[in-house]
Structure formats: structure tokens, C-alpha cells
N, C-alpha and C positions, 0 to 999 in steps of 0.2 A: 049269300052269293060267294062260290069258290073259285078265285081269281086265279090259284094257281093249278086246277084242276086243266086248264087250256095250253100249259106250257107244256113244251116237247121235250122229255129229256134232252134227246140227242145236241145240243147247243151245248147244257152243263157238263157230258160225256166228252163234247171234242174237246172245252175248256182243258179239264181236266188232265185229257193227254197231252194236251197242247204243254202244260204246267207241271207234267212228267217230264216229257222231252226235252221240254229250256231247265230242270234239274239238273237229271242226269248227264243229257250234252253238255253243261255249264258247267260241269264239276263242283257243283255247290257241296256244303254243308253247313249244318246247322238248321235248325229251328228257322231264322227268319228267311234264309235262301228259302226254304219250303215254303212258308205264305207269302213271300216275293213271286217269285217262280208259279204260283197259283192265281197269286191276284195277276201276273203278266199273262197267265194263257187266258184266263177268264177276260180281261181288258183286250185283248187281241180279237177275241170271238166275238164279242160285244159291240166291240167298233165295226167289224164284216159286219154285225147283225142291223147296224145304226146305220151304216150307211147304204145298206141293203133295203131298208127304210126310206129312203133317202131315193132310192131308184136310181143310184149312182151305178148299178150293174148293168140295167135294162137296155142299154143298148150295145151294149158288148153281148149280152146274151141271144138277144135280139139278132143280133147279126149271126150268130152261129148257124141260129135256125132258116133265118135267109140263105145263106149261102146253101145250106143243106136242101131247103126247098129248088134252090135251081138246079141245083146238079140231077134231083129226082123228077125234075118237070114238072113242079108243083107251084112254081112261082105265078102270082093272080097280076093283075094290070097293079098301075102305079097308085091310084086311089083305093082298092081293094086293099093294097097292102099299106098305105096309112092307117085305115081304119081297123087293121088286124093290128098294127104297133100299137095304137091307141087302147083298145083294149085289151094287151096282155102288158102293156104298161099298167096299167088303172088294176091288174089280175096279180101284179109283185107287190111285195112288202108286206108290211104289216104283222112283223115279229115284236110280239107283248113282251117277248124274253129279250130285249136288249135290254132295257132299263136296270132288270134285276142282275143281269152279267155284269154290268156295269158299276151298278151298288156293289156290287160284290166282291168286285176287285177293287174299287176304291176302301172296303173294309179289311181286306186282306194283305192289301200293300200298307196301309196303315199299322196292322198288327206287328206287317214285318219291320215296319219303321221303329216300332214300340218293343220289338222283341231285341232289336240288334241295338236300340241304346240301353237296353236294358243290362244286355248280354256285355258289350264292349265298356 
């Protein structure tokens, strides 16, 4: 069974820019700025993805789609629209890929811990 065959690139993709842009806006250099800078975009994304897990978004999200329903006339009675929260609550989460963004940057910001006592 291939565990990693269900992960979406696009999480490792935004990491990655994310750990571009804190380089170069950071005016780093060096070797450990780079696995700093990587493990921090990859930890940034990870925690969105944990806590996304978490259903810590759902009603901020939720509410957008409310408001958007009234304004188009699409708003249903008061228990109608519990039982629509209830199931697009129960329909988020469940990103496999936090864990390993996570792993990932905790091995990255390590490297760069190990690179920059190295280096200094």
C-alpha cells in the first residue's frame, strides 16, 4: 500500500515558495539560511494544514458562503441551515500531508541548526 501516492503536491509546492520568499526577502545567505528558510515555509504550511485538520477554519469559511447565500436569495430556514453547517463541517479536513510538512521542517530546521554550528 502507497501512502504517498494520495498526497497533493500543491501543499510541498506552496511550502517551498513560501521558503523562497522568507530567503530572498530575508536577505539570507548561506547554506543554513536555505534549510532555515525551507524548514520555516514548510512549518508555516503544515501548521495551515493542522490546523485546517482541526476545523479551526470552518466557520470563517462557512460564514462567507452564508453571507453569499443571502445576498443571492438562497438562504434556507434556521434548522435547514444547521444541518448544512453540520455537514460541510463533517466534508473539511483531512489533509494526510500535515504530518509529513511537519516532519519535514522539523528535519530541515535541524539540518540548518547543524549546518550553522558547523559553519560558525
Amino acid at each position: 500500500m502507497n501512502r504517498f501516492k494520495a498526497l497533493s503536491p500543491l501543499p510541498f509546492v506552496a511550502a517551498l515558495i513560501v521558503g523562497a520568499v522568507l530567503y530572498i526577502g530575508g536577505g539570507m545567505h548561506g547554506i543554513s539560511d536555505v534549510f532555515f528558510a525551507l524548514g520555516s515555509g514548510l512549518l508555516i504550511v503544515g501548521l495551515i494544514r493542522t490546523l485546517s485538520n482541526l476545523k479551526m477554519f470552518a466557520s470563517f469559511g462557512w460564514s462567507f458562503r452564508f453571507i453569499k447565500r443571502i445576498f443571492t436569495g438562497r438562504a434556507g430556514s434556521g434548522r435547514a441551515e444547521t444541518e448544512d453547517y453540520a455537514q460541510y463541517r463533517a466534508r473539511i479536513g483531512g489533509h494526510a500531508d500535515a504530518k509529513y510538512l511537519l516532519g519535514m521542517a522539523a528535519v530541515s530546521i535541524g539540518i540548518a541548526a547543524l549546518t550553522a554550528a558547523l559553519v560558525h
